[in-house]
N, C-alpha and C positions, 0 to 999 in steps of 0.2 A: 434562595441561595444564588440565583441568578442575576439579579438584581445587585446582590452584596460583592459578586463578583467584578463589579466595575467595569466589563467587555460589553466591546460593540457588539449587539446580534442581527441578524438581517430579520432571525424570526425565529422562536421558539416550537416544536412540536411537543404533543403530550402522546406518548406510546404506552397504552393500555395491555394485558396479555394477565390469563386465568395460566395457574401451576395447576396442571391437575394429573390422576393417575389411575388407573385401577383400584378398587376395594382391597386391600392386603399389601399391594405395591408400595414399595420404597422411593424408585423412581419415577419422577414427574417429567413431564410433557410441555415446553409453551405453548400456550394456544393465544398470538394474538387475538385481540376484539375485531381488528381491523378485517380477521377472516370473517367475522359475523356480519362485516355490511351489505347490507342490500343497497346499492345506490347511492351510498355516500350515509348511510341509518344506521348505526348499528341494532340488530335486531337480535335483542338478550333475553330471548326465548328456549326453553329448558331443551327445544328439538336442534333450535339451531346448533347451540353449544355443544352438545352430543356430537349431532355432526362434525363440526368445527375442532375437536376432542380427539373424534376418529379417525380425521382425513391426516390430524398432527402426527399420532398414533402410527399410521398405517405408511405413512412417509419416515419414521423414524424406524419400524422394525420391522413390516413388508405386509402386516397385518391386523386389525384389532380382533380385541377378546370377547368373545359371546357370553352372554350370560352373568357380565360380572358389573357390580353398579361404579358406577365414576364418581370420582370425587373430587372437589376443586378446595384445594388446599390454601393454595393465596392467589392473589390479588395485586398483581405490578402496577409499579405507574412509574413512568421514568420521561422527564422533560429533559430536553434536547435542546443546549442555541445552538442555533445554525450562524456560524460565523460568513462576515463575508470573504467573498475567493481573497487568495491572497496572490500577489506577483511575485509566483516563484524565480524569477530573472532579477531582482533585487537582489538574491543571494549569488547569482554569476560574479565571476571576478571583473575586477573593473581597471585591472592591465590593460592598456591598448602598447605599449612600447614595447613588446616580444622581445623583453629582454632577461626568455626564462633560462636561457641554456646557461647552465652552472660550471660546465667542466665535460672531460669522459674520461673512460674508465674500460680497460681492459677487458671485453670477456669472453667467456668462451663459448662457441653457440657452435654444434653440429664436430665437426672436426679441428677447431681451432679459435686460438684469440682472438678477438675483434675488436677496433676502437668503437667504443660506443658511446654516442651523445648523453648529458644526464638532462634532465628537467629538472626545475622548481614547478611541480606540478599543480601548485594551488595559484602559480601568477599564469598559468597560459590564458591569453586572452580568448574569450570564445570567440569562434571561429578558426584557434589555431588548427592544424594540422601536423602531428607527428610522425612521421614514415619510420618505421622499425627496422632494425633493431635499435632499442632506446630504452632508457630508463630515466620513469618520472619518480620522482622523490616528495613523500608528506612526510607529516610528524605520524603518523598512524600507518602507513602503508608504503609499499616500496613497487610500482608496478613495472613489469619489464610486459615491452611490446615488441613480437618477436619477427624474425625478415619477414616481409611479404606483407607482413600487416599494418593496419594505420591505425590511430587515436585520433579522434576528433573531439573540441570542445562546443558543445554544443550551447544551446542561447539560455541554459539555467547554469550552467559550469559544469555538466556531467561528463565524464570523459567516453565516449564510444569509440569502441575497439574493434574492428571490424576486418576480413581476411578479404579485403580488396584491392586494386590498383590505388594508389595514393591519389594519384588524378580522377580517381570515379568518387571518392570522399570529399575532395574540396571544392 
């Protein structure tokens, strides 16, 4: 399936794990393989797996049960591409002319109206710096950033909002 998918992969893992449960039990337990290695072996031996069973067990409800037999109901296998990293700074806006300011708009913040600056929030070029009171404008979202605080765009185009001096964010 990997293969037919036509994707680059840097490298494939194959992740092995037993479902298993108490005798009468409904709910099951993973028990990676990869807890069965010794060294880099996996070692699929009836004591190992017990153990490996228990410690799932005892991690998931604070204890295992005496006396009752185990049962291992299936058998996972799930391959994994591992894609290579991607440059999330590709998706950063690629404005350099700071020519996002649209307009302002009236509002009222604490005791009274304010003129407040707007944004085209998806052209600030990273690196910009907003000083609040401000409002950036998407098609999805309307953010107001309020006195005292800044928006910065940072080098993927995420806006951080931060209750600092404006001059300590840029």
């Amino acid at each position: 399936m990997l293969e037919a998918a036509r994707v680059e992969f840097d490298r494939t893992e194959s992740l092995f794990a037993f479902d298993m449960c108490y005798q009468g039990q409904t709910h099951t337990v993973e028990v990676p393989l990869n807890a069965l290695s010794d060294g880099g072996e996996i070692q699929l031996t009836e004591p190992s797996i017990r153990e490996a069973f228990e410690t799932r067990y005892r991690q998931s409800y604070g204890r295992p049960l005496e006396g009752l037999a185990e049962r291992m109901l299936n058998l996972r296998v799930s391959v994994i591409g591992r894609r290579p990293r991607f440059d999330l700074s590709l998706l950063a806006p690629t404005n350099t002319e700071g020519n996002s300011h649209i307009g302002e708009r009236a509002v009222w913040i604490g005791d009274g109206w304010h003129e407040t600056p707007i944004y085209e929030r998806l052209t600030l070029p990273v690196g910009s710096v907003v000083s609040g009171p401000a409002i950036l404008e998407q098609s999805d979202a309307t953010i107001f950033i309020e006195p005292g605080m800044c928006g910065k765009v940072d080098g993927f185009g995420n806006l951080i909002v931060q209750s600092n001096r404006c001059e300590d964010v840029a």
